[in-house]
GULUMPA-729315 format. One record per residue (C-alpha): x, y, z. Coordinates in pm, whole numbers, plus 50000, padded with zeros to 5 digits. Example, Ala and Ser with C-alpha at 12.3 -4.5 7.8 and 13.67 -1.06 7.14 Angstrom:
2
512304955050780513674989450714
END
This chain:
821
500005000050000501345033149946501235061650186501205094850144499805102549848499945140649700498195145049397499525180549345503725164649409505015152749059507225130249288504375114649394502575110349098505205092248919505615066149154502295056949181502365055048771505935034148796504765015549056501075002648896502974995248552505784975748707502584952948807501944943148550502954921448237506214933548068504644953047739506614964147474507854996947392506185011747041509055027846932511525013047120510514976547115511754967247480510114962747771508674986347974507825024747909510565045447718510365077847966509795056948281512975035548263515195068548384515105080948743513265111348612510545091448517507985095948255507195134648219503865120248059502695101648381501265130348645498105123648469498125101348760494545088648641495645069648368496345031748327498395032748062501575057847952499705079847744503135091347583503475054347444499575049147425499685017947307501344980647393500854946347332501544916447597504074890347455502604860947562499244869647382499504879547061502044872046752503704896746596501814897046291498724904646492497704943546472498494959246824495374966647039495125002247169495105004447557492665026247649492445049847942489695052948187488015089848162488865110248503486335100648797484135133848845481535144549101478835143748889479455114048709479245123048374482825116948240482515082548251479575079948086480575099747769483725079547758481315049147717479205058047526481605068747250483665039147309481115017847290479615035046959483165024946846483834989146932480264978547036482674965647317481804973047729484704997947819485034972348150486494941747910488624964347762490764960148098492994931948219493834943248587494884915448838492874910349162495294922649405496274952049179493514974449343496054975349678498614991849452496545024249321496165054449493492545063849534490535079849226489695116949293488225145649079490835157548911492045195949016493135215748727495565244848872493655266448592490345264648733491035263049126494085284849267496255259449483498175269349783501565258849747502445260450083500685242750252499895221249913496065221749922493635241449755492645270649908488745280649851487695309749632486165324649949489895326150130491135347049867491315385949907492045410549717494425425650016496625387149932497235394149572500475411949466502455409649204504935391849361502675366249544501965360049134505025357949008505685332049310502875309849198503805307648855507545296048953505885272449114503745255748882505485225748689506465234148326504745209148070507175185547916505775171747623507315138547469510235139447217508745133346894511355126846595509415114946326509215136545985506715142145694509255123545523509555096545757506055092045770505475092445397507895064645375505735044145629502895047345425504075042245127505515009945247501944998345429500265001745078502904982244917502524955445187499064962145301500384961145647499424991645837500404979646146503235012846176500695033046092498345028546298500535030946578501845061746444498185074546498497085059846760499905075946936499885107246747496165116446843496175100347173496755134947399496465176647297500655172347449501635145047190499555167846918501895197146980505045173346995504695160046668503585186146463504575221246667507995233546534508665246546849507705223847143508635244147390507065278647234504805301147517501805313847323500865324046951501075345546654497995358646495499965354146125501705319246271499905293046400504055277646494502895244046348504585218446021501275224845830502765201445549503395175945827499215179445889498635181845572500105152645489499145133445796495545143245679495275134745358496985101345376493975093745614491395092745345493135064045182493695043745477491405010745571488605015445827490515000746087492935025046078490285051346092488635037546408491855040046569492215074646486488625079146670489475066146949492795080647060490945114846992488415102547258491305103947461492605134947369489335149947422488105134447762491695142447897490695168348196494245180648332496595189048042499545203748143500115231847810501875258547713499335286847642497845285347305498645245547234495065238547325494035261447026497025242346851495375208146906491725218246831492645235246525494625205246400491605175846487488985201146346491165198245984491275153546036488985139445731487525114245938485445137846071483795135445709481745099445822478265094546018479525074946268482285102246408479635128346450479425119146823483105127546902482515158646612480075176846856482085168147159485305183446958482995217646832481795219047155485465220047338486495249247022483395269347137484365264147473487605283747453488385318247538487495351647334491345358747277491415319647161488255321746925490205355146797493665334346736491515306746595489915332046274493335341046279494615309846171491575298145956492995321145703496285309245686494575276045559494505263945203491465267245008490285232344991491535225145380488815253445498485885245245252486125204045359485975218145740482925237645616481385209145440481415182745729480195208446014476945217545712476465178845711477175174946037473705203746146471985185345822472385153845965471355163646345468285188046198466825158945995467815122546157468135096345950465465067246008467905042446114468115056646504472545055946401472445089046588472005095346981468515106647097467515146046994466595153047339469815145447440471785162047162469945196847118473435216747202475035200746844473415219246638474205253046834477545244346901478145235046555476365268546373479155287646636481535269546506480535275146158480625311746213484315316046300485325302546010482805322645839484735349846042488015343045885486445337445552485275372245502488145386045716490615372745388491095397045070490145380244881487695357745040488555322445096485125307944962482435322444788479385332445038476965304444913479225274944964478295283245367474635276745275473075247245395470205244145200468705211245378467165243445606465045253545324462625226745379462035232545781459525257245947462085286845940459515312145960458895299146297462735300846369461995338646255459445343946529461725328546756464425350946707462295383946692460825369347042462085388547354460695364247568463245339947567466425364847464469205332547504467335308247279469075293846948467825304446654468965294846270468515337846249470855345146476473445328446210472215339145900475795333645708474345295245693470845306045568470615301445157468795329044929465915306744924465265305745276466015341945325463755355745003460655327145198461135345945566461035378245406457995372345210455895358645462457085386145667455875407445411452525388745397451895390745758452345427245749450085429645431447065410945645447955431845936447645463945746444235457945552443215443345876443695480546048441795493745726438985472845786438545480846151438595518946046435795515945772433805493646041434575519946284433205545746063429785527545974431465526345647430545492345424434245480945310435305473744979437725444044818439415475244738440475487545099443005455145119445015467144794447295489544701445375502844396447635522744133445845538243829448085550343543448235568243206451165552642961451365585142800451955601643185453595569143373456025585443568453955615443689450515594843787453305569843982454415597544117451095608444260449795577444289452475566744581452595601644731448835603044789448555565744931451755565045139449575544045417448655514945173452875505345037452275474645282449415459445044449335440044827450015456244481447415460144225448105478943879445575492243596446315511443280443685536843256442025529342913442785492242900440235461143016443305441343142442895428743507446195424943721446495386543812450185395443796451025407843485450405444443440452505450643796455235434743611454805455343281454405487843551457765481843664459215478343393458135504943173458875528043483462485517643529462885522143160461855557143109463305567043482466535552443369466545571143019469475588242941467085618842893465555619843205469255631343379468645611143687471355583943666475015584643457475295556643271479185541643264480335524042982482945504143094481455491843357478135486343226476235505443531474425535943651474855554543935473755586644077473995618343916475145649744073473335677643941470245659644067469685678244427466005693544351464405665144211464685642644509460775634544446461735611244189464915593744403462435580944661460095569244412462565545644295463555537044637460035529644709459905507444357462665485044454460945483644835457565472044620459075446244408461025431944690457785435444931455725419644627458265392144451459035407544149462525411943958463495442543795465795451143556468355472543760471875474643684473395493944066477135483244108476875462844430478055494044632474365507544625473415478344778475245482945007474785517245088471125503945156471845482545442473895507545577472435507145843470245475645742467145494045955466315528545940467325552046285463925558746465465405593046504468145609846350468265596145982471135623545832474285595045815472075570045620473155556545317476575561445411479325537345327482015533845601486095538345432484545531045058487855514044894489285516244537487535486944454484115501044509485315526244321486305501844013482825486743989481745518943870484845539943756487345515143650489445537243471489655560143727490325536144028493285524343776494245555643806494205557844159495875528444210498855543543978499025571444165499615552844508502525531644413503975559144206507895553544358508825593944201508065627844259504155626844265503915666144304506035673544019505665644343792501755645043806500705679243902497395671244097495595695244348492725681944570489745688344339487845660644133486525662543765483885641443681482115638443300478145640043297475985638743009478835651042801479675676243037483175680343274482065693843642485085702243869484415697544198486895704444534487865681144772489085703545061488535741545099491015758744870491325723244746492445739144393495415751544573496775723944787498995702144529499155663244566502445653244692503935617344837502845629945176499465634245096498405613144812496725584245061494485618345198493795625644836492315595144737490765586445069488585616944970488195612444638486395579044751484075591544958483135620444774482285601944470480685576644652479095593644964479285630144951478385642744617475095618944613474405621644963470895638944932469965619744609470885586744797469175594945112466015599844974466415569544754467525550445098464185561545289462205554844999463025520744988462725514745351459545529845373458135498645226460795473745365460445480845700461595445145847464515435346075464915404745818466765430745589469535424045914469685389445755470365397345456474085402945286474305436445000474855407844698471365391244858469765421544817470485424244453469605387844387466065396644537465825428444369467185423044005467125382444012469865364443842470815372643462471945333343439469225320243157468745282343163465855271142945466745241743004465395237443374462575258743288461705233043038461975203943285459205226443537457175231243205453185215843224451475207442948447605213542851446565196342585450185190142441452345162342560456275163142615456885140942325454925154542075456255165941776455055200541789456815202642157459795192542081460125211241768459445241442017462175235742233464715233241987463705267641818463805280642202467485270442233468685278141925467415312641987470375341542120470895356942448468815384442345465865369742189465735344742492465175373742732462405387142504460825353742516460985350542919459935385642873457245376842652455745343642861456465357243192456425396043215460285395243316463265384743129465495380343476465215348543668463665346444033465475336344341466125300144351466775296543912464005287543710463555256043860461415274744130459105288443848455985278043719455125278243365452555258043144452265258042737448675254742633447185237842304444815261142099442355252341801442735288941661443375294141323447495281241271448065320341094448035333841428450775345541657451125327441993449665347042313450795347142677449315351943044451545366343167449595365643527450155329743532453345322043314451355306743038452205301942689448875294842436450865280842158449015272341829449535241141631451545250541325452565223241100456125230841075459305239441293460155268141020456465279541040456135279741462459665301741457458575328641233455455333741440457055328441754460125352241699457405380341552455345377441896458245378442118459595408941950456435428241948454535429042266453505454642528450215459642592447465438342728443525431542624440645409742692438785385542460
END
């Protein structure tokens, strides 16, 4: 029996370790092939062994007793016991992911004589020093309550910390090299006995992480642009695992179970962020059956510090493309997977796994951190979608998020990085619906109120409108009925029996962003190079006509339709800026935040060239270039000088002052000089999209909703495509499909133009649309028609392919206008 044993004495600790595996059978070394443990035989003994709870080295990890197996047999890990706690919890996770593992009772997976219990020290919770001050002195812990702040001192500190044993992680001398060799030598053999000991090992603790693959061992902290570790080493470690056999693979699991239900690690700071960042980039972490130790890894990433989580974005950008987007791809599977279970019960209970999905959306949004962090981003924003969410109640996940009532809940919203365009465009139309009831709702009540007997009308937004005067009656038309924007639109041409199923609210926006648009109507500056308009400056008293278009693009989002807009993504972003409108002061609206070159270039491209030029300009700027601090900008024809500074015309550019130069010259052209124009077209749009699921959305989301995408793929809208009276195989059909796709670019706009009443495609492609062709018995010298309302082509039957393209191509070039039979 041994006496005296101190917990908190590394003395101590090792001889209870030597002691217990002198007990039992001789095993032999991994590396070493002798007996006993490689670090033990010294007087030191092993630096590994104050985990005093374990049964096993964990520097070796791993043994085999002589007189039971042959040495052709694969080695069997020896696995630890998880740490005893008050609670009684450790052991059970331990099991449970064990068991998931081997199918195996964690009890048969020790051999322990009878009389070996004499020979162990009691079990106790483990104390780690950096959760519970100890008192050295008198080597116990001292409770929190004991502690003053009249005992702390610096040098009481400094004290403590001498006194604190130094980790001493194992020596580690294998290479990438090395390794390589191993493997390539256990495919040529198809013995992988080496390697699996290399990762059993390798895996088995966060210390033997850092040995292997830090470059220093014995380095104290981090480097935001260093993570200190042989990423080729990883790398390679990593991607050898994807070709290894499932046994291999297993093992791998289950010396990370180790790793991770190892309580008292003895680190230097920052190797804990070290070792989670390396076994969040292993590939096994790819299969079903890992997804138990996945959450229990997420959970121990979201667990760390905010100066950790900081270091962690930090190094997610130092990662290679295809390293970060296969981390992304497992944790989206890995919420898929959890959100909708698979039938066969492989996964734990949900009421007993509800903090996966949280912890693995957190997760998610680090790297989603570090992704937009990177100039150029690492990904593209879509490939963080998880569109498996599309198909659950999110609008529900919507409520719960606007909910004050429970403030700490987990909601999909909270995260909406992960959210796709589908989802986003579905919460913010049924938002938009809701408010519609709510608002002819309110009308009601007031005509009741007022003995009044209420109209269909009352629950519309009803806009009446000459062709020859469209811009001026839309003008009055929304300035007289500012309370209805929230209904639901309704459009008539005065002078025309067509009724709006649809249709004429389409061919209202349209025809009203064309002749808004026109070059003649000296609102917008159309750039050539870059294909786009943007705000003209000699605009400032006709601000009427801004917020009209800012309410337009409020009205198609609030109503699902796509215009024909062509904004550099700036503007859009100038919208969300801020993404809800100030309840009081509104005057810094609109405003973009240090606009950079690049904005600049989506709109100016020669100019931000030019800019660009200027800044790395390595002579004399002030003599070379002879700049002041004024701008010129062309309109309509037209050079306007503007200044950038007072007296700007007399304050040269020189290599001092060129960054303050074009830091103006930025926000001037794209703040200042539109400012009032802008605002009104910012509050104009807002006054209709009033919702805090704008917060949601990102400014390239906001264009997709607004403008659609100008991708055209007749292909899926031909594989949506119903048929009345036709069928698919049909002559006739088919013939009309090929004359649709033999068509250009231009005169397949004309003809989604034509059949739908837009020629962009919706959110979603046009797989998410609806549209029908329709047989006719009219005469075959007629030109097809459309319903626009309903996305419905009435196609004739003409008796040849040459014959149905001539009258096709005349209709789609040739309409505007509707009637009624």
């Amino acid at each position: 029996m041994m006496q005296g044993f101190y917990p908190w004495r590394p003395e101590s600790r090792r001889a209870a370790s030597t002691a217990y595996l002198r007990s039992l059978s001789p095993l032999e070394s991994e590396d070493e092939g002798g007996p006993g443990c490689r670090w033990c035989k010294g007087e030191g003994g092993c630096p590994q062994c104050r985990y005093y709870g374990a049964l096993v080295c964990p520097a070796v990890g791993a043994g085999r007793v002589r007189s039971q197996r042959s040495g052709s047999e694969p080695i069997v890990a020896a696995y630890r016991l998880p740490p005893i706690v008050e609670d009684g919890r450790g052991d059970r996770l331990g099991g449970i992911m064990l068991g998931r593992l081997t199918g195996t009772d964690i009890a048969d997976l020790f051999f322990r004589p009878a009389t070996e219990a004499a020979l162990l020290p009691p079990i106790r919770p483990v104390r780690s020093f950096l959760t519970q001050e100890w008192d050295y002195r008198g080597r116990s812990p001292s409770p929190p309550e004991s502690r003053t702040k009249s005992s702390l001192s610096i040098e009481t500190l400094v004290a403590e910390e001498e006194q604190r044993p130094l980790p001493r992680y194992p020596v580690r001398h294998k290479t990438r090299e090395d390794f390589m060799q191993d493997v390539r030598r256990a495919e040529q053999t198809e013995n992988y006995i080496a390697v699996q000991r290399f990762y059993m090992r390798s895996f088995d603790s966060f210390a033997q992480i850092n040995a292997l693959f830090k470059v220093d061992r014995d380095e104290i902290g981090g480097r935001p642009d260093d993570p200190g570790l042989k990423m080729e080493f990883v790398y390679a470690v990593n991607d050898a695992i994807k070709n290894m056999p499932s046994i291999v693979h297993k093992t791998i699991l289950k010396s990370i179970i180790n790793a991770l239900l190892e309580e008292e690690r003895l680190l230097f700071p920052k190797d804990e962020v070290r070792a989670l960042y390396i076994l969040i980039q292993n590939p096994v972490f790819s299969a079903q059956s890992s997804y138990t130790i996945l959450a229990h890894l997420l959970k121990q990433i979201v667990a760390l510090s905010g100066p950790d989580h900081q270091l962690l974005v930090q190094w997610f950008q130092l990662l290679e493309v295809e390293r970060i987007r296969s981390i992304v791809r497992n944790i989206i599977q890995f919420i898929t997977m959890r959100q909708f279970p698979p039938g066969d019960k492989s996964l734990p209970p949900l009421n007993k796994t509800r903090w996966w999905i949280p912890t693995a959306t957190k997760t998610l949004a680090l790297i989603n951190a570090a992704n937009n962090a990177s100039s150029p981003p690492l990904l593209d924003y879509t490939e963080f979608y998880n569109s498996a969410l599309d198909h659950m109640d999110l609008m529900q996940d919507y409520l719960s998020w606007q909910s004050s009532q429970r403030p700490g809940q987990f909601s999909y919203c909270q995260y909406p990085f992960i959210l796709s365009i589908v989802a986003k465009r579905m919460i913010l139309t049924k938002d938009s619906e809701q408010q519609m009831i709510l608002t002819a709702r309110r009308s009601l009540v007031a005509k009741v109120a007022r003995h009044q007997a209420p109209q269909i009308d009352i629950f519309f937004l009803n806009v009446c409108v000459r062709r020859v005067h469209l811009v001026y009656d839309s003008l009055n038309e929304i300035a007289s009925k500012q309370k209805d924007l929230k209904k639901k639109l309704k459009v008539s041409f005065i002078g025309e029996p067509g009724l709006d199923m649809g249709g004429l609210t389409k061919e209202w926006f349209l025809l009203l962003i064309r002749q808004i648009f026109h070059p003649d109507y000296g609102m917008f500056v159309y750039h050539q190079h870059s294909r786009c308009y943007w705000f003209s400056t000699d605009q400032e008293g006709n601000l009427r006509e801004y917020n009209l278009i800012g309410v337009l693009m409020g009205l198609a989002v609030y109503n699902s339709i796509i215009l024909d807009l062509h904004f550099p993504s700036i503007c859009y972003r100038k919208l969300l800026s801020p993404p809800v409108v100030p309840p009081v002061d509104t005057s810094g609206v609109g405003v973009v935040r240090n606009p950079t070159i690049d904005d600049l270039a989506e709109i100016l491209p020669d100019v931000a060239k030019g800019l660009k030029e200027l800044l790395a300009y390595e002579g004399n700027v002030e003599e070379d270039m002879c700049m002041n601090f004024q701008v010129s900008l062309e309109e309509y024809g037209e050079m306007k000088t503007f200044m950038l500074k007072p007296s700007g015309e007399h304050v040269p550019v020189t290599n001092d002052n060129r960054h303050e130069y074009v830091s103006l010259y930025l926000d001037w052209v794209l703040n200042t000089a539109i400012y009032e124009q802008f605002r009104a077209f910012y509050l104009g749009f807002h006054s209709v999209c009033a919702s805090n699921a704008l917060i949601m959305l990102r400014p390239e989301e906001v264009e997709m909703l607004v403008c659609g995408s100008p991708a055209l793929d007749l292909n899926e809208l031909r594989k949506v495509t119903e048929y009345d009276g036709y069928k698919p195989e049909q002559s006739l059909i088919v013939d009309f499909w090929d004359v649709v796709m033999s068509l250009d670019d231009e005169l397949k706009k004309k003809f989604l133009l034509f059949t739908t009443g837009s020629d962009r495609v919706p959110v979603g492609g046009m797989s998410e649309m609806t549209f029908k062709v329709t047989k006719t018995n009219q005469d075959p010298a007629n030109l097809p028609e459309a319903h626009t309302c309903f996305n419905q082509l009435v196609l004739p039957q003409y008796e040849t392919k040459e014959k149905l393209k001539e009258k096709l191509i005349i209709a789609i070039s040739n309409a505007e206008g509707f009637g009624l039979e």
